[in-house]
FIMIZA-535005 format. One record per residue (C-alpha): x, z, y; residue number from 1; residue in three letters. Coordinates in nm, 2 decimals, always signed. Layout:
N
{X->X Z->Z Y->Y n->NUM res->ala} .
...
// end
This chain:
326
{X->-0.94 Z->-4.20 Y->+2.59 n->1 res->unk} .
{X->-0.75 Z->-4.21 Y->+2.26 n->2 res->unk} .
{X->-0.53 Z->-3.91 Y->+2.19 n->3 res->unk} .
{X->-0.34 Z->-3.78 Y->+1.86 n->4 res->unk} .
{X->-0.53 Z->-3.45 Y->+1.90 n->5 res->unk} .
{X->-0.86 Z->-3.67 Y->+1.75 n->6 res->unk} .
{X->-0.63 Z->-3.74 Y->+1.40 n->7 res->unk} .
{X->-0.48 Z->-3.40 Y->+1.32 n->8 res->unk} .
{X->-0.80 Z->-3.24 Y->+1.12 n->9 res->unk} .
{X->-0.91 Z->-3.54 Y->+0.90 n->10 res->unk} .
{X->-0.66 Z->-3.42 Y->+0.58 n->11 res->unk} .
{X->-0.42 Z->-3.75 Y->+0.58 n->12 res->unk} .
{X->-0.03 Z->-3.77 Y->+0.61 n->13 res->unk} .
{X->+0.14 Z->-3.81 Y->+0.86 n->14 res->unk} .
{X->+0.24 Z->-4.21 Y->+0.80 n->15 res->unk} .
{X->-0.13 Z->-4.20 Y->+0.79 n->16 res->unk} .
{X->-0.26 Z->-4.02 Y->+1.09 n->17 res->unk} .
{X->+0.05 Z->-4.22 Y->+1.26 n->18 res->unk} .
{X->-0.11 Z->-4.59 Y->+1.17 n->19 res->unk} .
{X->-0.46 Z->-4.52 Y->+1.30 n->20 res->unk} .
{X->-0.33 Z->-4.34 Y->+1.57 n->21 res->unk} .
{X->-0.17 Z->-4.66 Y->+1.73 n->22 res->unk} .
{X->-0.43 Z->-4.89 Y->+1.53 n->23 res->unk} .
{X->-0.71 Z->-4.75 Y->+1.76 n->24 res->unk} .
{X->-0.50 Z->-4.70 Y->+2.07 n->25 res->unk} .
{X->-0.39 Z->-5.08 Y->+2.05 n->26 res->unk} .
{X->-0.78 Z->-5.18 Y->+2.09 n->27 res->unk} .
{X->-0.85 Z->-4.97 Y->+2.36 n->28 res->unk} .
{X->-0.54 Z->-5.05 Y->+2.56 n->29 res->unk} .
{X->-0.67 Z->-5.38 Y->+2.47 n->30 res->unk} .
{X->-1.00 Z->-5.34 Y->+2.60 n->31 res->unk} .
{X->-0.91 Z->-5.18 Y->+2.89 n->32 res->unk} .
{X->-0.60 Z->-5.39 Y->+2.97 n->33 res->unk} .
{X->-0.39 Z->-5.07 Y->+3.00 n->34 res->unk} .
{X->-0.04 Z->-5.20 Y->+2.98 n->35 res->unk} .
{X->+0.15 Z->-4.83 Y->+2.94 n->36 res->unk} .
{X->-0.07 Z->-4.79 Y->+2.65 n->37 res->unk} .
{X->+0.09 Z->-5.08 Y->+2.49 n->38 res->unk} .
{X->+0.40 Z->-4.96 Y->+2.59 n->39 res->unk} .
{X->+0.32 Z->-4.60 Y->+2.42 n->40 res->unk} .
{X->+0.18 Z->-4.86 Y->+2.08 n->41 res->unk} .
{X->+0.54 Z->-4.99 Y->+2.08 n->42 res->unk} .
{X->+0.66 Z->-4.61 Y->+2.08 n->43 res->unk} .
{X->+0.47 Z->-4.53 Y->+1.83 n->44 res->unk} .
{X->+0.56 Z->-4.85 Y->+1.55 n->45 res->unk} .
{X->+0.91 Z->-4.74 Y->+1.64 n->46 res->unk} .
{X->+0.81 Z->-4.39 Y->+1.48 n->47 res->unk} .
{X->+0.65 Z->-4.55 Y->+1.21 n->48 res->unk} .
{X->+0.87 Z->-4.80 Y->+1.11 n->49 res->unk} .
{X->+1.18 Z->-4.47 Y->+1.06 n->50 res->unk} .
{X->+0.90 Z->-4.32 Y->+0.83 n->51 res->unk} .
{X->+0.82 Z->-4.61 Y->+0.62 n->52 res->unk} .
{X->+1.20 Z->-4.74 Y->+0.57 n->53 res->unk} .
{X->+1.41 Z->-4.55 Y->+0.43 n->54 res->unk} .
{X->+1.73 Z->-4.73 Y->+0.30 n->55 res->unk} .
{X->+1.86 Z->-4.81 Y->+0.63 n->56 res->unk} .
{X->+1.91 Z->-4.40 Y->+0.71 n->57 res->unk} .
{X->+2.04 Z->-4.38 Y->+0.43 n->58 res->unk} .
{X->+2.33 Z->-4.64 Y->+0.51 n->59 res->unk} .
{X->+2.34 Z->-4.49 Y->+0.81 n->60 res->unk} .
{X->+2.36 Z->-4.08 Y->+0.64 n->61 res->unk} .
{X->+2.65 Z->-4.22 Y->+0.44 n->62 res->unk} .
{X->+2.83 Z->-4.33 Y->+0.73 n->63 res->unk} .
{X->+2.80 Z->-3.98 Y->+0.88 n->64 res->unk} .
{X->+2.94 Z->-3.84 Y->+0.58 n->65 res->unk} .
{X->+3.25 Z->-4.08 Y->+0.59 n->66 res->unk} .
{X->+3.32 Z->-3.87 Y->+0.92 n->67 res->unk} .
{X->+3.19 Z->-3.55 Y->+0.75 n->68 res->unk} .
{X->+3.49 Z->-3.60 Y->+0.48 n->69 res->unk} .
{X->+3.75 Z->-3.65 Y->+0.73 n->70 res->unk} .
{X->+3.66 Z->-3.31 Y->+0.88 n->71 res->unk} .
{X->+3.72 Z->-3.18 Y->+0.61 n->72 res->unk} .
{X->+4.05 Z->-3.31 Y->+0.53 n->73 res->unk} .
{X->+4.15 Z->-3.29 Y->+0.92 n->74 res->unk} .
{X->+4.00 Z->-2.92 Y->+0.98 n->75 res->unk} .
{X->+4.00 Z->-2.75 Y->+0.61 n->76 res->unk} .
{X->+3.99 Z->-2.42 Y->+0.81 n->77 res->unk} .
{X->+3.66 Z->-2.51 Y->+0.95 n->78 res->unk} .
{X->+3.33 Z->-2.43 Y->+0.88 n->79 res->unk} .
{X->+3.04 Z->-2.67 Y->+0.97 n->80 res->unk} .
{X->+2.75 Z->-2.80 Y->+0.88 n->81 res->unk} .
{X->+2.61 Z->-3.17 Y->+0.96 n->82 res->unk} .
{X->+2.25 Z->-3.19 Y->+1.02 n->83 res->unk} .
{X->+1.97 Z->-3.48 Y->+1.12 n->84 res->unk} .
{X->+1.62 Z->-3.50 Y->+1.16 n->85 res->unk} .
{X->+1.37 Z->-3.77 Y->+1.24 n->86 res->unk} .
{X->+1.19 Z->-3.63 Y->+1.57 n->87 res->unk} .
{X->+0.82 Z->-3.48 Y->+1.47 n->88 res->unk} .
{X->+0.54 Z->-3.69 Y->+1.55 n->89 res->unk} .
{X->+0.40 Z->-3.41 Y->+1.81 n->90 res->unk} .
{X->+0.68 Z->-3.32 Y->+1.97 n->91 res->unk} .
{X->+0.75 Z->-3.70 Y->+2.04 n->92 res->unk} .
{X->+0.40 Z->-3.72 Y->+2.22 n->93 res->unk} .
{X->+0.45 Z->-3.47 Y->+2.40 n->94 res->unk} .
{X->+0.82 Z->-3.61 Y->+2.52 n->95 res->unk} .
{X->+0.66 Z->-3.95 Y->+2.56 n->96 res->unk} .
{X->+0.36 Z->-3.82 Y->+2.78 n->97 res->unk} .
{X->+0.63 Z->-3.59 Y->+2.93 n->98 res->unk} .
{X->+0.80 Z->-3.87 Y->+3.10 n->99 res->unk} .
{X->+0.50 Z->-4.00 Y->+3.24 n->100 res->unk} .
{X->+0.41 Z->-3.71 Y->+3.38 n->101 res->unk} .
{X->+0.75 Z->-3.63 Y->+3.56 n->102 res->unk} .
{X->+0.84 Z->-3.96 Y->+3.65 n->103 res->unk} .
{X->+0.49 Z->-4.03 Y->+3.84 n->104 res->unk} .
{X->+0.50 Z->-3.65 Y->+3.99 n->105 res->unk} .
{X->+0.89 Z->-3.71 Y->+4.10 n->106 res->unk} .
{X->+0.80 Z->-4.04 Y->+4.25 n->107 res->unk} .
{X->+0.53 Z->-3.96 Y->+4.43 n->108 res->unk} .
{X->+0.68 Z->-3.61 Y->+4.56 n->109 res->unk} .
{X->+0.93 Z->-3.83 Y->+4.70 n->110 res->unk} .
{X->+0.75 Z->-4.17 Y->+4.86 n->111 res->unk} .
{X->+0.38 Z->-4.08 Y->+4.85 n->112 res->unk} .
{X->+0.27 Z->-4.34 Y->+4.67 n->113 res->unk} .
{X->+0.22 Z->-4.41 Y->+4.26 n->114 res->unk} .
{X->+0.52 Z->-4.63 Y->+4.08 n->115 res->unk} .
{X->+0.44 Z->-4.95 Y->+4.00 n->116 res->unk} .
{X->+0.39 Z->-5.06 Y->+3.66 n->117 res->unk} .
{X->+0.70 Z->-5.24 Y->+3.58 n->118 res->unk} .
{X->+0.94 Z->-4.94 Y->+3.78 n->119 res->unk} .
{X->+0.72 Z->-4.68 Y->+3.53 n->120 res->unk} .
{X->+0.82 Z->-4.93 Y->+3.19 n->121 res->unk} .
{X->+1.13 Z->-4.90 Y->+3.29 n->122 res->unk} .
{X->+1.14 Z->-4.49 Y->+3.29 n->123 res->unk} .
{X->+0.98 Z->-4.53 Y->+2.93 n->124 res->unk} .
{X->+1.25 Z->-4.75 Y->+2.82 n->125 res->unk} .
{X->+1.48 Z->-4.47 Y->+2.73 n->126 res->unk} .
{X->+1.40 Z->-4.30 Y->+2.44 n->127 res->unk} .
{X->+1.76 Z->-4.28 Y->+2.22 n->128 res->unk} .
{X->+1.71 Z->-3.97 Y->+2.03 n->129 res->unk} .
{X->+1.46 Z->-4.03 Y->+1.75 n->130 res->unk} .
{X->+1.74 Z->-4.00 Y->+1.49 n->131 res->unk} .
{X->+1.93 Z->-3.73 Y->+1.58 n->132 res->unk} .
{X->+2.24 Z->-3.55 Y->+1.42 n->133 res->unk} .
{X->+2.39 Z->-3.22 Y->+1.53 n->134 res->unk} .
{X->+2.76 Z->-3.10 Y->+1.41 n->135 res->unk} .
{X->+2.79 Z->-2.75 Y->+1.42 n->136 res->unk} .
{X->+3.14 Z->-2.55 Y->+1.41 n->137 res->unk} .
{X->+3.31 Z->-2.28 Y->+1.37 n->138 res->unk} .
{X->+3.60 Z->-2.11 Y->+1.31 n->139 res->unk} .
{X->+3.64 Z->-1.78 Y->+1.08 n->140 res->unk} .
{X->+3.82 Z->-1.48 Y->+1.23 n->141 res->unk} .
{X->+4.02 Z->-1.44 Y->+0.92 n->142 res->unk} .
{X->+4.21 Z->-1.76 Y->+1.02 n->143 res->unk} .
{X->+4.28 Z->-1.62 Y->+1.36 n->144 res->unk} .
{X->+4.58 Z->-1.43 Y->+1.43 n->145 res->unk} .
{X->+4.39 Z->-1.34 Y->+1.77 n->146 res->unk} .
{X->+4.01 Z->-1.31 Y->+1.67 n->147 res->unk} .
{X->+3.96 Z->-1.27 Y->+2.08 n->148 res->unk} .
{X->+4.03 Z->-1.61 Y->+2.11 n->149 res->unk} .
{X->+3.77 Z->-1.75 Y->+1.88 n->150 res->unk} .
{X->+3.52 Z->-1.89 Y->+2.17 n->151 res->unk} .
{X->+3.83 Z->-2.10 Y->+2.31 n->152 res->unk} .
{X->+3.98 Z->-2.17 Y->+1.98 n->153 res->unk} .
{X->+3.62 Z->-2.34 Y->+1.89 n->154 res->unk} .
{X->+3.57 Z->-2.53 Y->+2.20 n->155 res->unk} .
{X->+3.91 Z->-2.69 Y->+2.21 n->156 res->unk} .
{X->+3.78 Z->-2.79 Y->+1.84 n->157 res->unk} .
{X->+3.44 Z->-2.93 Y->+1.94 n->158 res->unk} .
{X->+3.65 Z->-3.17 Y->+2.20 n->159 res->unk} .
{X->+3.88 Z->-3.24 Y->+1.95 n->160 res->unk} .
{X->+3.60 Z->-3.39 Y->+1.75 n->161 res->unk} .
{X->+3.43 Z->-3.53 Y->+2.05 n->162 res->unk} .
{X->+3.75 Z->-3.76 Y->+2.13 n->163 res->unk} .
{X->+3.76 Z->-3.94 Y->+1.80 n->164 res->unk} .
{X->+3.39 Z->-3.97 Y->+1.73 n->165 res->unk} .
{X->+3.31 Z->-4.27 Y->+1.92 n->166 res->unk} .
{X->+3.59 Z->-4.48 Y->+1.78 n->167 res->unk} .
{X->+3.53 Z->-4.32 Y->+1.43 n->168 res->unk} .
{X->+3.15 Z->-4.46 Y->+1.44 n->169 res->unk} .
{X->+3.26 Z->-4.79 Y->+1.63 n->170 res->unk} .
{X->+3.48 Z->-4.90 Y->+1.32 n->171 res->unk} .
{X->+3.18 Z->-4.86 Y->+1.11 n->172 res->unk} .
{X->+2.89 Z->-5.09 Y->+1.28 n->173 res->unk} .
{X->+2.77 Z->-4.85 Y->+1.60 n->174 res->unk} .
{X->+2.81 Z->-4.91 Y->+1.94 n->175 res->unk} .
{X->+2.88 Z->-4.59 Y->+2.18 n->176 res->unk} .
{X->+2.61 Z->-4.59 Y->+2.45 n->177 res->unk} .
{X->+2.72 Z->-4.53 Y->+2.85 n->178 res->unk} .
{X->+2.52 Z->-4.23 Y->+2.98 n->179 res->unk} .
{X->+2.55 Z->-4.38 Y->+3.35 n->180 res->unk} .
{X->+2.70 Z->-4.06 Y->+3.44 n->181 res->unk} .
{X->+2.42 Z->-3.83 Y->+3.32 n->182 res->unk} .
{X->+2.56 Z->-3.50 Y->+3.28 n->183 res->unk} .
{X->+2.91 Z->-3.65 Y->+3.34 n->184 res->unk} .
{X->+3.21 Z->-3.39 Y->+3.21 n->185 res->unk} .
{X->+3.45 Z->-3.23 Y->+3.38 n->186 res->unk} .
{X->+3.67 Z->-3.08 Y->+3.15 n->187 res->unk} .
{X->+4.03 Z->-3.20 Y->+3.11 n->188 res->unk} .
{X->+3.98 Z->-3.12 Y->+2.71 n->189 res->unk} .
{X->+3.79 Z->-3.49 Y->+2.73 n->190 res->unk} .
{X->+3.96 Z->-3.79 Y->+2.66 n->191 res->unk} .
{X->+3.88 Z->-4.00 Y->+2.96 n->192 res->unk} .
{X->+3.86 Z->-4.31 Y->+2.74 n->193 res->unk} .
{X->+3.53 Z->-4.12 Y->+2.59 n->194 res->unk} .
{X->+3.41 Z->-3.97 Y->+2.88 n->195 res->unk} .
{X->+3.16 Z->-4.17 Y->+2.96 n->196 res->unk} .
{X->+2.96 Z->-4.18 Y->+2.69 n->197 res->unk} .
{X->+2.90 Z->-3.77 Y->+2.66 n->198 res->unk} .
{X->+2.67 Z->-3.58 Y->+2.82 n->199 res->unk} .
{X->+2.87 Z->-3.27 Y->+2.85 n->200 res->unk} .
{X->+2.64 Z->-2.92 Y->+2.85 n->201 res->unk} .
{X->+2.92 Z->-2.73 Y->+2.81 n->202 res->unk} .
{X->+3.15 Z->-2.75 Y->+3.07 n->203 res->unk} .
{X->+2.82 Z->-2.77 Y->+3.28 n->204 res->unk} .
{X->+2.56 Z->-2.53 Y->+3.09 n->205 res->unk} .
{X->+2.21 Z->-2.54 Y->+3.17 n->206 res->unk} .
{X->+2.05 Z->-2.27 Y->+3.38 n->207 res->unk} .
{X->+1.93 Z->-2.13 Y->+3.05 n->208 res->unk} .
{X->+2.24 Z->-2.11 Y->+2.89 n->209 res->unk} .
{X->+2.22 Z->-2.44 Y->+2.66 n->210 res->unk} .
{X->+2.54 Z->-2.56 Y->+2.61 n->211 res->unk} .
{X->+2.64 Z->-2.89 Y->+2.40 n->212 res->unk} .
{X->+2.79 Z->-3.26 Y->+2.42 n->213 res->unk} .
{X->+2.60 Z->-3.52 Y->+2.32 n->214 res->unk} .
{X->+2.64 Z->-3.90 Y->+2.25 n->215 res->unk} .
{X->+2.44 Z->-4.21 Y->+2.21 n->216 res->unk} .
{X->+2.49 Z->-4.49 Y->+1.94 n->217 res->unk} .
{X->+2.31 Z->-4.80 Y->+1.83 n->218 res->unk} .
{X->+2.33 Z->-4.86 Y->+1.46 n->219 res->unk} .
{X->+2.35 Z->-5.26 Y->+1.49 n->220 res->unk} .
{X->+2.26 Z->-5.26 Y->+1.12 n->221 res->unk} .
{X->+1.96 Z->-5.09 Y->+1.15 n->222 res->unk} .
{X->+1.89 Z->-5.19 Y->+1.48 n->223 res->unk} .
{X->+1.81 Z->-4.80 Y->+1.65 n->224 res->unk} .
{X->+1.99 Z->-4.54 Y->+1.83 n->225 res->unk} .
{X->+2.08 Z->-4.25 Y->+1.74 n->226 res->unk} .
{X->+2.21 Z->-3.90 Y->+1.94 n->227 res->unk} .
{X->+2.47 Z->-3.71 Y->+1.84 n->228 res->unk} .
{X->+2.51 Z->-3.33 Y->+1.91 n->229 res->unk} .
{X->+2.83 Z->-3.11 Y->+1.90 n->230 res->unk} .
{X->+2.83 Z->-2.75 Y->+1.96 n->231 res->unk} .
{X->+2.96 Z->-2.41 Y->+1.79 n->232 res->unk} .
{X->+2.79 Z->-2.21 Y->+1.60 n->233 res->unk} .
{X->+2.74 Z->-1.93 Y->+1.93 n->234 res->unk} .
{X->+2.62 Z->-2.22 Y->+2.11 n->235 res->unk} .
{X->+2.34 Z->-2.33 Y->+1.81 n->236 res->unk} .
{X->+2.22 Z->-1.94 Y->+1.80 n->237 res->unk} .
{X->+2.16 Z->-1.99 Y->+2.19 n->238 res->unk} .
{X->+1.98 Z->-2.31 Y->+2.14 n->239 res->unk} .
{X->+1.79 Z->-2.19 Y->+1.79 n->240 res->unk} .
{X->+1.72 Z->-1.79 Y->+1.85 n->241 res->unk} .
{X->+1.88 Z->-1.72 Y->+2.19 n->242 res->unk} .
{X->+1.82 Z->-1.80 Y->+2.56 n->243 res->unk} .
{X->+1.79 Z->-2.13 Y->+2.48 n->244 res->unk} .
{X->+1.52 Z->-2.17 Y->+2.22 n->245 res->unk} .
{X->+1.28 Z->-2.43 Y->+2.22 n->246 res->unk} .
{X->+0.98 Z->-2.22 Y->+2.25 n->247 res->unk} .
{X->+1.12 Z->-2.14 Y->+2.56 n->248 res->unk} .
{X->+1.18 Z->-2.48 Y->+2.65 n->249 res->unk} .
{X->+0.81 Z->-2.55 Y->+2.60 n->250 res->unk} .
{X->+0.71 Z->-2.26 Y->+2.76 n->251 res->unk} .
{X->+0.89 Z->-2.44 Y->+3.05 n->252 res->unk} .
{X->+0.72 Z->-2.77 Y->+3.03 n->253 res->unk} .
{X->+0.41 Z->-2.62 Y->+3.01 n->254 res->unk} .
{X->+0.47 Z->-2.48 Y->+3.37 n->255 res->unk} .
{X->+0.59 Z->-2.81 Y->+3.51 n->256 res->unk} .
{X->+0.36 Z->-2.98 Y->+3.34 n->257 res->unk} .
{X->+0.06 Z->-2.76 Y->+3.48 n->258 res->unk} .
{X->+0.25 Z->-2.76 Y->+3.86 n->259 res->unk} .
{X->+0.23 Z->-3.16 Y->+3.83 n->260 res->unk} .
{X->-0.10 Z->-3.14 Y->+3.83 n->261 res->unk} .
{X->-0.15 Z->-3.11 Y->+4.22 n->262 res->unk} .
{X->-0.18 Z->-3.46 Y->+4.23 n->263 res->unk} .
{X->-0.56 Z->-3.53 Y->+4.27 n->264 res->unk} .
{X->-0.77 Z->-3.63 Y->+3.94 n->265 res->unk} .
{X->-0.82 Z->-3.98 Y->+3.97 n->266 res->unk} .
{X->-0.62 Z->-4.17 Y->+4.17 n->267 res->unk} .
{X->-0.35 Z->-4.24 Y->+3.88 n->268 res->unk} .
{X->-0.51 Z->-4.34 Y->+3.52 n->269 res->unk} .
{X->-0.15 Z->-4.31 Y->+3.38 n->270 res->unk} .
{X->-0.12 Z->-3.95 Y->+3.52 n->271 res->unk} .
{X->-0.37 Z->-3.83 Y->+3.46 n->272 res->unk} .
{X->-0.39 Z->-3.96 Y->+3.10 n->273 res->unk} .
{X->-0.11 Z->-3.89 Y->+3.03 n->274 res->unk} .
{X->-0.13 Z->-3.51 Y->+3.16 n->275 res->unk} .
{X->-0.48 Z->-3.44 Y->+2.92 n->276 res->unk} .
{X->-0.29 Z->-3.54 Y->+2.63 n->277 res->unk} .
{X->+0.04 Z->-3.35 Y->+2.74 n->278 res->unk} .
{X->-0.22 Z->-3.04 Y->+2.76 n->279 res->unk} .
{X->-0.41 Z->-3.10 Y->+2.45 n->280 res->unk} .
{X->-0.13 Z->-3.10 Y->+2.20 n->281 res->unk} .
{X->+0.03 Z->-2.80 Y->+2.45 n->282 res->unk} .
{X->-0.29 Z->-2.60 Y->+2.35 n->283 res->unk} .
{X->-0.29 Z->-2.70 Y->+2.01 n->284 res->unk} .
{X->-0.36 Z->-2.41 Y->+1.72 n->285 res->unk} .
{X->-0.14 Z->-2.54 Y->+1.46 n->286 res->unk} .
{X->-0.32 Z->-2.31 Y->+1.23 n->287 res->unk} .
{X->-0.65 Z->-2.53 Y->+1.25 n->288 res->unk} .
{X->-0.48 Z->-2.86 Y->+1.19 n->289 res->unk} .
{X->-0.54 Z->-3.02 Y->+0.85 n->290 res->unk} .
{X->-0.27 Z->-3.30 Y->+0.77 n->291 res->unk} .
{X->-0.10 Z->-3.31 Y->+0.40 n->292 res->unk} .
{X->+0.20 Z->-3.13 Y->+0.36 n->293 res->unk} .
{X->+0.15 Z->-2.87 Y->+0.63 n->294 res->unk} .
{X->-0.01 Z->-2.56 Y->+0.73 n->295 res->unk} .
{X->+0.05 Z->-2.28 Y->+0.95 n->296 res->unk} .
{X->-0.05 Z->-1.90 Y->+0.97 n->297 res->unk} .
{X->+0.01 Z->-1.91 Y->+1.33 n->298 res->unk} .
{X->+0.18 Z->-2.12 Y->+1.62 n->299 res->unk} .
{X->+0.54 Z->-1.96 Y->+1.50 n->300 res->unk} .
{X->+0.46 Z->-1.87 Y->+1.08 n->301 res->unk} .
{X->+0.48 Z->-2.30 Y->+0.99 n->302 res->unk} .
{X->+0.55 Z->-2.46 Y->+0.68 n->303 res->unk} .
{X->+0.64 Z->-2.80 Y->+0.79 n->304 res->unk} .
{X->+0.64 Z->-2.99 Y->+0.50 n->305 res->unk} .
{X->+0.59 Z->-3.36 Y->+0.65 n->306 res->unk} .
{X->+0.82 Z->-3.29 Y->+0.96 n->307 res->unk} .
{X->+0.47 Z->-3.28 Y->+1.17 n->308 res->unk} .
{X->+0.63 Z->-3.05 Y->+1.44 n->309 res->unk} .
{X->+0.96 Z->-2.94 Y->+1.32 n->310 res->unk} .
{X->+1.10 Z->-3.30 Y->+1.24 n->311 res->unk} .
{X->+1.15 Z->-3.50 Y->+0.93 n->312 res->unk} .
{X->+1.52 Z->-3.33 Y->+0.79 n->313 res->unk} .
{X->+1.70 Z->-3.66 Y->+0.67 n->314 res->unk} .
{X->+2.07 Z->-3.51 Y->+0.63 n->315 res->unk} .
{X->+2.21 Z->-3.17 Y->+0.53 n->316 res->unk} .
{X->+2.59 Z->-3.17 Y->+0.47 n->317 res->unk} .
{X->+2.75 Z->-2.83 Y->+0.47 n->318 res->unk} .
{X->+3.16 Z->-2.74 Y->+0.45 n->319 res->unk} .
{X->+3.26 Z->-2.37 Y->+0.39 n->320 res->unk} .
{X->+3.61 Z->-2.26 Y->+0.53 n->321 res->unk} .
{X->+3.88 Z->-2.29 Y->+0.28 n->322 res->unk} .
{X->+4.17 Z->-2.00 Y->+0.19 n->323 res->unk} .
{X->+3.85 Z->-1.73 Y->+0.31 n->324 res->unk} .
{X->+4.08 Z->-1.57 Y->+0.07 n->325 res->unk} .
{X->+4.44 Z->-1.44 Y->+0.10 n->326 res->unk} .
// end
């Protein structure tokens, strides 16, 4: 079985590692007429193809920052900071073998039998957040003549924003994605003309306290989705440092992941392939790994330099309150 894990101590980039990556996985799925591995190749050029062309995100960064400039004339009083990233090249294997994983274990929990092929395509035909931006807010307490009522004050903003987003980025060549009433909102701070496209965290946190909206667009120039996050800056220090962190969240898939595995070796290829190389990047020691542009004292001291595990950072925008003064 082909897995990244084999390409991640040979010295090359990560474009690099990337093409012979797929390369070699195409010829064994080949070989071995294993039609999810093709599926997984397609995955993979997707990644590759955001990492050799460049131009396009950057018609597409501008057009974020045509939204970015109206903030700031609409909400001078604000600060926030508009981010994006290209998803790292581990942490979309492990998302992409992730789904395997939980869609087999969920279906057969449910029917006691495997998914067929073509029902399991299907599950992997969903992947919209390779791009991804995030808007963080917030709002000073020297512009509040009540700093109690900051957290309110903020979230009434963030839905503010949320309501004229889709129609913002509509005008300029994207097209708002329906969530099929995933994480469907119920607060009355939501437009219901925009309702069903956001996946609303907030009004509905997640057991860990995550909280954030976020939306799907296809660029129809560059022909790829992208997600869009908006959150405060409370709720960012619960996803980045807080409850909510991702090391957390891994430490999480690692226990679903390892619970899936009472389904006996063997009588899935796709599980079960898909669950050894879940585990092997899971177990990784990022400080062994030899790719260009990064190293690593430990599995938390990283200088991600290629975007290998943290993500490839394509867009930093950043507005500082006005009148901090009086």
């Amino acid at each position: 079985m082909v897995t990244l894990n084999d390409y991640l101590y040979s010295g090359d980039t990560v474009l690099r590692i990337l093409q012979k990556y797929k390369k070699d996985l195409h010829e064994d799925a080949i070989a071995h007429h294993n039609e999810i591995d093709l599926v997984h190749c397609n995955f993979l050029l997707q990644i590759e193809e955001l990492l050799e062309h460049n131009d396009f995100l950057t018609a597409q960064s501008q057009k974020l920052r045509e939204f970015y400039n109206y903030m700031v004339g609409e909400y001078p009083y604000l600060s926030f900071t508009f981010k994006g990233r290209i998803k790292s090249l581990i942490r979309a294997e492990e998302k992409f073998n992730g789904y395997i994983v939980e869609f087999i274990y969920d279906y057969y929990t449910k029917n006691k039998c495997y998914p067929s092929i073509s029902e399991l395509k299907n599950r992997l035909n969903c992947f919209r957040d390779l791009i991804a931006y995030r808007i963080v807010i917030s709002v000073p307490r020297c512009h509040l003549a009540h700093p109690e009522d900051r957290k309110t004050e903020e979230i009434d903003h963030i839905y503010k924003i949320a309501n004229i987003l889709p129609e913002f980025l509509e005008e300029r060549g994207f097209t708002v994605e329906p969530t099929g009433g995933i994480g469907a909102s119920s607060s009355p701070l939501l437009s219901d003309s925009v309702r069903p496209y956001y996946r609303d965290y907030i009004a509905s946190a997640t057991p860990n306290g995550y909280r954030s909206l976020h939306i799907t667009f296809y660029d129809n120039s560059a022909r790829c989705y992208m997600e869009v996050q908006l959150r405060t800056k409370e709720m960012d220090d619960i996803a980045e440092i807080g409850s909510a962190n991702h090391l957390g969240y891994e430490k999480k898939q690692e226990y679903d992941r390892a619970r899936r595995g009472a389904i006996p070796t063997g009588e899935c290829l796709y599980f079960d392939e898909a669950y050894e190389r879940g585990m092997k990047l899971q177990q990784l020691e990022l400080k062994d790994l030899d790719v260009n542009m990064f190293a690593a004292a430990d599995n938390s001291l990283i200088n991600d330099g290629c975007g290998l595990y943290r993500g490839r950072q394509i867009l930093p925008y950043e507005h500082l309150s006005r009148f901090q003064s009086d």
